[in-house]
N, C-alpha and C positions, 0 to 999 in steps of 0.2 A: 306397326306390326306388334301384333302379343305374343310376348315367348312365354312357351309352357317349360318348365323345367321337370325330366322326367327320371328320379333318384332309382339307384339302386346299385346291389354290388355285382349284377352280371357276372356270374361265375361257372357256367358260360352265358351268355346271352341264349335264349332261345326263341322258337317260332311264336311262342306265347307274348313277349317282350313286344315282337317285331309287331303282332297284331296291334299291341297298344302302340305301338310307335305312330304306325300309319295312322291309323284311325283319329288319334291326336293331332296327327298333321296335316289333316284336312279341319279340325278345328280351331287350329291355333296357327297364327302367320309364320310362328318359329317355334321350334320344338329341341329344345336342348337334351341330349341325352348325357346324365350325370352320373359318373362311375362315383359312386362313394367310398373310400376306402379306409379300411380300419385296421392298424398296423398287430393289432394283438389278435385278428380273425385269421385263420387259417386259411387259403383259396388254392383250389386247383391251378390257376393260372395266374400270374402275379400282375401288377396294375399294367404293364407296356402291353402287358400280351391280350389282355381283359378289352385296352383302349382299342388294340387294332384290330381286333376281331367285331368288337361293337360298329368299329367306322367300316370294315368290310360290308356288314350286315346290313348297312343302313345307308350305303352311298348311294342307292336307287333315290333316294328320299332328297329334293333337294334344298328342303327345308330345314333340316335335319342335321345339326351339330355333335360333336360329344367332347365332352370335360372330364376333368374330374376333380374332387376333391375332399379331403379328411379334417371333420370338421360338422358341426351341424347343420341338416341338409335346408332348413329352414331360413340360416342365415346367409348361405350360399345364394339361393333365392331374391333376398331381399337384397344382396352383393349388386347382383344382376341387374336389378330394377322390373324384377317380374314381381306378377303378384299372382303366379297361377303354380300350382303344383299340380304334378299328375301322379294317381294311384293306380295301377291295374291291380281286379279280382277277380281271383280265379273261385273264390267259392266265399260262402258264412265265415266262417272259420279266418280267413284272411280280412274280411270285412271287420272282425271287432279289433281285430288289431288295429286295422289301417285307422279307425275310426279313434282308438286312443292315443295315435301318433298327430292326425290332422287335428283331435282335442287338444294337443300339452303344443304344436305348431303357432296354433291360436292363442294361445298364453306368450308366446315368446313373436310372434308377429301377424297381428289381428289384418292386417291388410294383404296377407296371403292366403288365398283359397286352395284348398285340395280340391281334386276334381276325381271322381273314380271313375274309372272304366272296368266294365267286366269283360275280361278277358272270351274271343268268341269260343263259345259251347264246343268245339271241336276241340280245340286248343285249351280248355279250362284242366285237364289232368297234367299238364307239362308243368314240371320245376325241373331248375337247375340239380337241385339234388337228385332226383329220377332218371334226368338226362346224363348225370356224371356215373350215376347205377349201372346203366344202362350199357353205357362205353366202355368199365370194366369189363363186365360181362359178354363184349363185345355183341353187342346186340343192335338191328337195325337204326340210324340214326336219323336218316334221312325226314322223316316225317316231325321232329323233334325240336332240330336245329338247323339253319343257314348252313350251307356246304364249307364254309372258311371253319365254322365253327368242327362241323363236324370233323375235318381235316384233322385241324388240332386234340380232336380228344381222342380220336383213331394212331395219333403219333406218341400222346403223352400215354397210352396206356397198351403201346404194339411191346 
């Protein structure tokens, strides 16, 4: 079985995430989903809250794991015994970055592949940061994020 390992810091998880998830897990026998976390980042929700909302989101999935860890997400990977990484893009703009990370990734472990997924065209305007706008402002969620999710940003900002 090939586990893809798929990083990120899910702040909240959203519909956009979940497309790459699925869509991953029909490519890969196991699909690990990797809370990265970074103690000097500031996050709406903190790592407990981040993990159970990601496992809420994703229990449909039965492929479909979640971790996490603080630390390089590259080395994590190679921890594992995977050799696949997954990127979702949502636009250009994401692409050259992803693209300078999966370059300096291959410097520190050449027998790890990124793999990108574009994020699908409905779901390509969704971030976490528009989704957490959004919940201020108390404005529609539904279309955005998983219902657990949205629960929680409807609670953190009533």
């Amino acid at each position: 079985m090939t586990l893809a390992v798929f990083p990120g810091s899910f702040d909240p998880i959203t519909r956009g995430h979940i497309d790459i998830i699925e869509r991953a897990s029909h490519a890969f026998g196991e699909v690990r989903v990797l809370l990265v976390h970074n103690s000097k980042k500031q996050t709406l929700f903190n790592v407990e809250e981040r993990l159970q909302l990601i496992k809420e989101s994703i229990s449909h999935l039965p492929h479909v794991t979640v971790d996490s860890y603080e630390g390089l997400t590259v080395q994590y990977v190679k921890q594992q015994g995977s050799r696949a990484m997954i990127r979702g893009l949502r636009g250009s703009s994401d692409f050259d970055y992803e693209m300078q990370v999966a370059s300096i990734n291959r410097q520190f472990a050449p027998e790890v592949e990124t793999y990108f997924l574009a994020t699908s065209a409905e779901l390509a305007f969704i971030s976490s940061t528009i989704v957490k706008e959004a919940a201020k402002y108390k404005q529609p969620l539904t279309k955005l994020v998983p219902e657990a999710v949205e629960k929680a940003l409807i609670a953190t900002y009533s």
